[in-house]
N, C-alpha and C positions, 0 to 999 in steps of 0.2 A: 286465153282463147277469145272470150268474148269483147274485152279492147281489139285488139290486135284484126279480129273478122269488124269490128266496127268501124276501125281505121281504112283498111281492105276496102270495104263498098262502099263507105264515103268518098273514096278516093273516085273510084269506078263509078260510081250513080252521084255523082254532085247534088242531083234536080231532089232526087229522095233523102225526107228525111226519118232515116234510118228508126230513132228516136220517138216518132211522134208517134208513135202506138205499140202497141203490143197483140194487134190484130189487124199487118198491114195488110192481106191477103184481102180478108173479108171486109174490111174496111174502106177497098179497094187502092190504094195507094201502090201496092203490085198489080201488075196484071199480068196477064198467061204468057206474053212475051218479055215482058222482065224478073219474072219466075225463069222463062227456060234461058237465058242469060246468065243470071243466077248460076243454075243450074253447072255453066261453063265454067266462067268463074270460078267457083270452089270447087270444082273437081281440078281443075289446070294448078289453082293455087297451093291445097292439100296433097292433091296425087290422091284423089278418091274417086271410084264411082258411084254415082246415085243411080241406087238401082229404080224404076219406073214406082212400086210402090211407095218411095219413100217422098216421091212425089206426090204432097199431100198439104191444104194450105195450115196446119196444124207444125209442119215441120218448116216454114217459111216466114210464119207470122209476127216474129221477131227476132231479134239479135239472139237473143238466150235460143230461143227454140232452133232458130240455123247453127250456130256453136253446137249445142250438143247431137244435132245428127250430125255433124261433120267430126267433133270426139268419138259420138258411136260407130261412124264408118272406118274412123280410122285406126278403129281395135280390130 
């Protein structure tokens, strides 16, 4: 999962790199409109919904942490 979503928004975010943190949220390297981009992307990609709580920079702030809420959603 976490190659494969790696591959996924590299493709999609050229300009971000993916890679260069593990706290892209707070680090600022996302910001609130390519969070809710994001957001599209892997619900279109998975067939999940994010539900508004899961909306959180804790579930965004790297490759591992969006992999496993998108595994978690999709239980």
């Amino acid at each position: 999962m976490r190659e494969e979503l790696l591959q996924l928004l590299s493709a999609e975010y050229p300009e971000i790199d993916f890679m260069a943190s593990d706290e892209l949220v707070d680090d600022g390297i996302l910001d609130s409109l390519t969070i809710v981009s994001l957001i599209g992307t892997l619900s279109m990609e998975y067939g999940i919904d994010i539900p508004y709580e899961e909306i959180i920079p804790e579930n965004f702030n790297s490759i591992d942490a969006m992999a496993a809420m998108v595994r978690r959603l999709q239980s």
